[in-house]
N, C-alpha and C positions, 0 to 999 in steps of 0.2 A: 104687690104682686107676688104671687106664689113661683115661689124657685126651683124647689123638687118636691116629686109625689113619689113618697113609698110605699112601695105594693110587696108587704108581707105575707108570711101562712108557713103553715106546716110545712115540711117535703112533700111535694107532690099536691099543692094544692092547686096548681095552676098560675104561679106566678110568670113564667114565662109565657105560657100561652096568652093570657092578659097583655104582656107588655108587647106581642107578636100582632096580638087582636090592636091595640094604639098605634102601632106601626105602622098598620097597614092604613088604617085610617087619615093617615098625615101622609102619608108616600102620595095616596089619590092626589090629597089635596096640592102634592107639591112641595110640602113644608122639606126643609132645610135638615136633616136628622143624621147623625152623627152615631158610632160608641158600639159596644158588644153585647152580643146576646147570646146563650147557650142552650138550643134547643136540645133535646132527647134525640137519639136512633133508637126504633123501637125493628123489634124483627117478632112477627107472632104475638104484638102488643104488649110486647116485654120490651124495657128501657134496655139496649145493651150497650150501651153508649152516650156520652156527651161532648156536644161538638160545640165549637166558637165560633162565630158568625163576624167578622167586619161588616156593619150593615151599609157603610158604603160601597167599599169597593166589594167585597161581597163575597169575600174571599174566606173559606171555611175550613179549621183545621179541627183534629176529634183532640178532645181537651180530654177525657179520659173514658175507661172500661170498665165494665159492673166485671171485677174478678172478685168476688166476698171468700175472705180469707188469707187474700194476699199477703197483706201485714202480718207474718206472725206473731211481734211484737203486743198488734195493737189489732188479735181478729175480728172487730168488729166494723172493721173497716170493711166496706162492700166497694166502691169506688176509688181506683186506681188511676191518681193524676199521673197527666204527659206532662213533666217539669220544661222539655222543649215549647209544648203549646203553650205553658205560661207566657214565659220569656217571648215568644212569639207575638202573642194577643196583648203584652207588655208595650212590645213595641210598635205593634198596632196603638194604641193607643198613645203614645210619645208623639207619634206622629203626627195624631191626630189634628186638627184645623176644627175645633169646636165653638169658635167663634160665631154667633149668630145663629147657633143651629141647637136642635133638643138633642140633648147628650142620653144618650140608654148606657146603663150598666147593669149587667143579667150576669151573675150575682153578686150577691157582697154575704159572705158566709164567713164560717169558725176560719177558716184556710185566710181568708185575707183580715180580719180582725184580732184572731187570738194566735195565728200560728203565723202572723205578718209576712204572709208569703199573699200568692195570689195576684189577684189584679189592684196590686200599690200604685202603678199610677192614674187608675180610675179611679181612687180614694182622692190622688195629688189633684185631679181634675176638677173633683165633686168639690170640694174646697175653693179653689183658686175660681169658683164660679165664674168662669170664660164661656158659658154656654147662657141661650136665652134661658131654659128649661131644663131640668134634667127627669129621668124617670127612673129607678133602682129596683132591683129588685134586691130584698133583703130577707137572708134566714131569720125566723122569731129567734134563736139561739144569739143572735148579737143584735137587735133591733134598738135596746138601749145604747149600744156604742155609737153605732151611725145615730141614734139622735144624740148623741154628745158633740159628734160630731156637728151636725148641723148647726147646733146651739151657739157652740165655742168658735162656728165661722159664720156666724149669724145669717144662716141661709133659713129662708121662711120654709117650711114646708110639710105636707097635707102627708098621710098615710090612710093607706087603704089595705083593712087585715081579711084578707079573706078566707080565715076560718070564723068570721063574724059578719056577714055580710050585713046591712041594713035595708039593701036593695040588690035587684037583678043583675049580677053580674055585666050585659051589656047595655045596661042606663048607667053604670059604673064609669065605663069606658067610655061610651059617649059624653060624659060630663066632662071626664078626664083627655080626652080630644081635645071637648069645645075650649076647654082651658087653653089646651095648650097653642090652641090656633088663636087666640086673642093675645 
């Protein structure tokens, strides 16, 4: 049985919208779902923000600001994290009861792979496979590590790149449902 589905792509390709579109399709049904998701604030259709979602309780904090240039350091930084919402959506996740339920993690990017910050105990989770299912969302920029990761915790599972589609993005999703309802 397939353990997690990775849903990669560029920035901005849609990976959270996709993992929003499976969401909603197991909420109908009922299913058991768990874990964090990070949609956009858009104002005038510009992202000017990113917020963290608890999808159970439901409870939403803005994870960071499009400020580009912030970093002097490092100006090509366009996104300015809230190091409190980490710690926060951290322990949203500590807390979590993921037992019996599809775990979302919306994202796994450079910040939680390479700069080991981020969301570390959604990684602790993904591992410690306490969930029926999990769904990820992962930057291409570390997609090799989360599959090391997989590998080296022998969790089975399926990726979906969506700068490569093979089919219609919602026959996609509805496969990836019906999965996850079986």
């Amino acid at each position: 049985m397939l353990g997690v589905w990775i849903i990669t792509g560029k920035q901005n390709s849609g990976k959270t919208v996709m993992i929003m579109d499976i969401l909603k399709l197991l909420q109908k049904k009922g299913i058991s779902i768990c874990g964090l998701i990070s949609p956009g604030v858009y104002k005038n259709n510009e992202r000017i923000a990113i917020q963290v979602w608890n999808i159970e309780s439901e409870e939403i904090a803005i994870l960071a600001d499009f400020k580009p240039g912030w970093d002097l350091k490092n100006p090509i930084k366009k996104w300015k994290i809230i190091e409190g919402t980490i710690d926060w959506g951290n322990e949203q996740l500590r807390r979590m009861d993921t037992k019996g339920k599809i775990f979302f993690l919306d994202e796994i990017g450079i910040y939680e792979l390479l700069d080991k910050k981020g969301w570390q105990i959604g990684l602790k989770i993904l591992r410690e496979k306490a969930y029926v299912h999990a769904v990820i969302a992962v930057r291409k920029e570390v997609l090799t590590e989360v599959i090391k990761i997989c590998e080296k915790a022998n969790i089975s599972f399926e990726m979906i790149d969506l700068d490569v589609l093979s089919k219609p993005k919602q026959e996609i999703i509805q496969e990836i449902s019906a999965e996850l309802l079986k």
